[in-house]
N, CA, C and O of each residue as an XYZ file, in Angstrom:
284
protein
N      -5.986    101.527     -6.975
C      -5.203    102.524     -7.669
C      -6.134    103.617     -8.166
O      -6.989    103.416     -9.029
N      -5.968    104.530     -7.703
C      -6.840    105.822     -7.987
C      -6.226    107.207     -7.973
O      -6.863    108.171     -7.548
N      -4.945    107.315     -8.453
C      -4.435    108.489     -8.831
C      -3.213    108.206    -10.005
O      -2.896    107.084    -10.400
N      -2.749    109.191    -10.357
C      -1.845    108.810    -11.531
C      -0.197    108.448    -10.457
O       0.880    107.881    -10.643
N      -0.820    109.110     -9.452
C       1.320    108.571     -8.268
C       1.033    107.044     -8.478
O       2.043    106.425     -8.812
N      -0.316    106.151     -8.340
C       0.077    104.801     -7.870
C       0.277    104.133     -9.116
O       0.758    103.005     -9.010
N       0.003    104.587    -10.398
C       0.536    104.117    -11.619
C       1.425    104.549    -12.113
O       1.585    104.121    -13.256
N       2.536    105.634    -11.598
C       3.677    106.223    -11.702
C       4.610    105.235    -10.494
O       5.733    104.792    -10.736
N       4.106    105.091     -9.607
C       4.972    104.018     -8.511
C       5.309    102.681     -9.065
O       6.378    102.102     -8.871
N       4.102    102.141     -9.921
C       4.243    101.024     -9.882
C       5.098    100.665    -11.512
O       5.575     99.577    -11.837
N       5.092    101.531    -12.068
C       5.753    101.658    -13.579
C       7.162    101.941    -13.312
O       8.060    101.317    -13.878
N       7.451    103.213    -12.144
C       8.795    103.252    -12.305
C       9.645    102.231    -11.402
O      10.694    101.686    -11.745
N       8.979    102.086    -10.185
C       9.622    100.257     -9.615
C       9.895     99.614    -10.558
O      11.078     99.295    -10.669
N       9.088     99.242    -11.431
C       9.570     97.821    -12.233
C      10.556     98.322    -13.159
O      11.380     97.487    -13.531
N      10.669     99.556    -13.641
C      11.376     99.986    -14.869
C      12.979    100.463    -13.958
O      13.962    100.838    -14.597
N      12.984    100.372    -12.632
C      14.328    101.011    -12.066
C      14.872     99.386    -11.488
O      16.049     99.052    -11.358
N      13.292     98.276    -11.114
C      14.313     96.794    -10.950
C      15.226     96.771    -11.854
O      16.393     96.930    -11.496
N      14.845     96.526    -13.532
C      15.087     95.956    -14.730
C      16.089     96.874    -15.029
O      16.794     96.303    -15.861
N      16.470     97.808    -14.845
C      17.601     99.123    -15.089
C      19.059     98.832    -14.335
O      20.195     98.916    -14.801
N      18.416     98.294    -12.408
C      19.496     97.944    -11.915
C      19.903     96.672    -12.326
O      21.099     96.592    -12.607
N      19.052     95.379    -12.468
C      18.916     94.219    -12.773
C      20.132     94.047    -14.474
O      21.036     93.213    -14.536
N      19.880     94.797    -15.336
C      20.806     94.719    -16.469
C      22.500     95.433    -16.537
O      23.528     95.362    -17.211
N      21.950     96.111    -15.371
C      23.515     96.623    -15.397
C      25.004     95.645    -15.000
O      24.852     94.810    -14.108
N      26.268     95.746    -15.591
C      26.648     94.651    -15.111
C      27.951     95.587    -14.168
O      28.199     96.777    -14.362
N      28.387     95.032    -13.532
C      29.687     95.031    -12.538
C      31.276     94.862    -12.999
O      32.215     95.640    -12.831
N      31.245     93.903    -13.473
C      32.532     93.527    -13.915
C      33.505     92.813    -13.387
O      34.601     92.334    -13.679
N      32.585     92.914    -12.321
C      33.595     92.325    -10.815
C      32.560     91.038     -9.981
O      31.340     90.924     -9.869
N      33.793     90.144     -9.469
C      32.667     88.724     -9.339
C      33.059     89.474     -7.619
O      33.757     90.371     -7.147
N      31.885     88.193     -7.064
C      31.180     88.127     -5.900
C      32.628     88.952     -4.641
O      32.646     89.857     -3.806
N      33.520     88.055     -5.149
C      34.641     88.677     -3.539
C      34.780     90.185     -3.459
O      35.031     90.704     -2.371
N      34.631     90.910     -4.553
C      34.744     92.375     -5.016
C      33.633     92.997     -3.326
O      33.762     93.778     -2.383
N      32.997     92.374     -3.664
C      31.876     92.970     -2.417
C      32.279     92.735     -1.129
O      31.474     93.152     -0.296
N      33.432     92.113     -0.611
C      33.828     91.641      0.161
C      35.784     92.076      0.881
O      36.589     91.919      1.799
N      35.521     92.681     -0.444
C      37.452     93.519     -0.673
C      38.253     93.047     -0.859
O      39.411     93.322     -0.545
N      37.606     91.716     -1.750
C      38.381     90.901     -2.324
C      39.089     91.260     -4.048
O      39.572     90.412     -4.798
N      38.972     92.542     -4.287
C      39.216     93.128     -5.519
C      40.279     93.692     -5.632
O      41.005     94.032     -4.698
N      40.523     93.882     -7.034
C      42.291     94.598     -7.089
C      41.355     95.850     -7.977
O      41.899     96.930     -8.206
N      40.382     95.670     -8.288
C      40.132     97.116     -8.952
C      39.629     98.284     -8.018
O      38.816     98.040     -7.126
N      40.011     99.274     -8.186
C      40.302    100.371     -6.764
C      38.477    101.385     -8.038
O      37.258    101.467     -7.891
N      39.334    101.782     -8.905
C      38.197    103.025     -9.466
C      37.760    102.604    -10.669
O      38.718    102.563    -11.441
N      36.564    102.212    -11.281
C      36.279    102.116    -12.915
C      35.247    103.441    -13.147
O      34.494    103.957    -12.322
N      35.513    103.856    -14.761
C      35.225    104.815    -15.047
C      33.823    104.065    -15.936
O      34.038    103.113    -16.686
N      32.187    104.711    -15.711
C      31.834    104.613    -16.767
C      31.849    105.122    -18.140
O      32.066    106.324    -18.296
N      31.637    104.333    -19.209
C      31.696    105.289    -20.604
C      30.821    104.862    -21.016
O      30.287    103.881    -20.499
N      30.216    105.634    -22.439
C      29.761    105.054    -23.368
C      28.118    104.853    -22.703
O      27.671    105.644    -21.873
N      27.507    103.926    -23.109
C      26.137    103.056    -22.426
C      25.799    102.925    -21.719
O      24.664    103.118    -21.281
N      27.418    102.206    -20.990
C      27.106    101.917    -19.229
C      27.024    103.310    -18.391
O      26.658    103.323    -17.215
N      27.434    104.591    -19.177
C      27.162    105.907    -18.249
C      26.084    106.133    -18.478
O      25.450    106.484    -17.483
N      25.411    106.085    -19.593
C      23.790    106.462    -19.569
C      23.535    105.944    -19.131
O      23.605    106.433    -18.003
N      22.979    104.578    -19.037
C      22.287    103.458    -18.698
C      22.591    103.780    -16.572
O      21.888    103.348    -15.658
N      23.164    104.174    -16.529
C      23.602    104.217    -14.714
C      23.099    105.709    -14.612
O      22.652    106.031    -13.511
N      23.110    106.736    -15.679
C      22.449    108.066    -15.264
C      20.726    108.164    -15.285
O      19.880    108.747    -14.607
N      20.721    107.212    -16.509
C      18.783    106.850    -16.495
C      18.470    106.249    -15.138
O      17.504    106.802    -14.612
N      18.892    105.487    -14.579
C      18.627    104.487    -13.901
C      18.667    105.247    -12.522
O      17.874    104.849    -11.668
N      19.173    105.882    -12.332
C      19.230    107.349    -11.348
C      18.000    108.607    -11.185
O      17.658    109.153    -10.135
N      17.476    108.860    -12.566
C      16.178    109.298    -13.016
C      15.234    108.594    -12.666
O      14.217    109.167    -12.276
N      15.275    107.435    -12.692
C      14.280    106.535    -12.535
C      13.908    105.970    -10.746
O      12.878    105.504    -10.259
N      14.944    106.203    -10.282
C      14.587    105.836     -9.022
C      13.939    106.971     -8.149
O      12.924    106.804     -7.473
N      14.824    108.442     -8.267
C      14.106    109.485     -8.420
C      12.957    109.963     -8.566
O      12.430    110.788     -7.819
N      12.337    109.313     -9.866
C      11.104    109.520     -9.919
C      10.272    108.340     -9.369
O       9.108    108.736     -9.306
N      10.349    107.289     -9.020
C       9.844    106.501     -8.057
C       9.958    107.180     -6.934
O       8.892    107.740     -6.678
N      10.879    107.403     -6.056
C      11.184    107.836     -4.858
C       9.743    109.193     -4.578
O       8.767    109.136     -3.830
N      10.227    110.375     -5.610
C       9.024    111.325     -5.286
C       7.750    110.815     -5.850
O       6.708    111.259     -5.368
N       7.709    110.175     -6.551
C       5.968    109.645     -6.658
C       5.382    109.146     -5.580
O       4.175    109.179     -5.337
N       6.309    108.637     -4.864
C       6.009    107.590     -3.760
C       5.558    108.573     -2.377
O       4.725    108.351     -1.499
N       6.307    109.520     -2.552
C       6.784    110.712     -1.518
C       5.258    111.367     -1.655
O       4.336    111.446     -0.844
N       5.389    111.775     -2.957
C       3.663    112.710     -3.177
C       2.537    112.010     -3.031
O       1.473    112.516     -2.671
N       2.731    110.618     -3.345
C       1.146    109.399     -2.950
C       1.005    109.756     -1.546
O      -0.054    110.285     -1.211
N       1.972    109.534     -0.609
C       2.061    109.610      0.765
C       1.449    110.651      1.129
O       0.497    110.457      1.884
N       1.767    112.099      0.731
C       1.179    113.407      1.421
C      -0.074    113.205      1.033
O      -0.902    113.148      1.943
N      -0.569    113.042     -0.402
C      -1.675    113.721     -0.837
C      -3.158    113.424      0.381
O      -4.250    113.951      0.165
């Protein structure tokens, strides 16, 4: 590790696992499968931040990762 991208890669990976990892669904396993009666849920509140950070965060993994590559 010898630039600040590979300690920006490796900080925001773990911080965008643990982001997707806490978020919850609401909906069990058949949902993934179209086994659901819920058609649209709205986030509010927490769960909209918490899903807009978590969007930031992959983002900035994604181009850190992008700029390690060129440099």
């Amino acid at each position: 590790m010898d630039s600040i991208f590979d300690y920006l890669i490796v900080i925001t990976g773990a911080l965008a696992a643990l982001l997707i990892l806490i978020q919850t669904r609401g909906a069990n396993l058949g949902a993934g499968f179209g086994g659901s009666s819920e058609i649209n849920t709205v986030r509010r509140g927490a769960e909209r931040s918490l899903h807009q950070i978590t969007i930031v965060v992959v983002l900035a993994f994604a181009l850190s990762l992008i700029f390690s590559i060129l440099k």
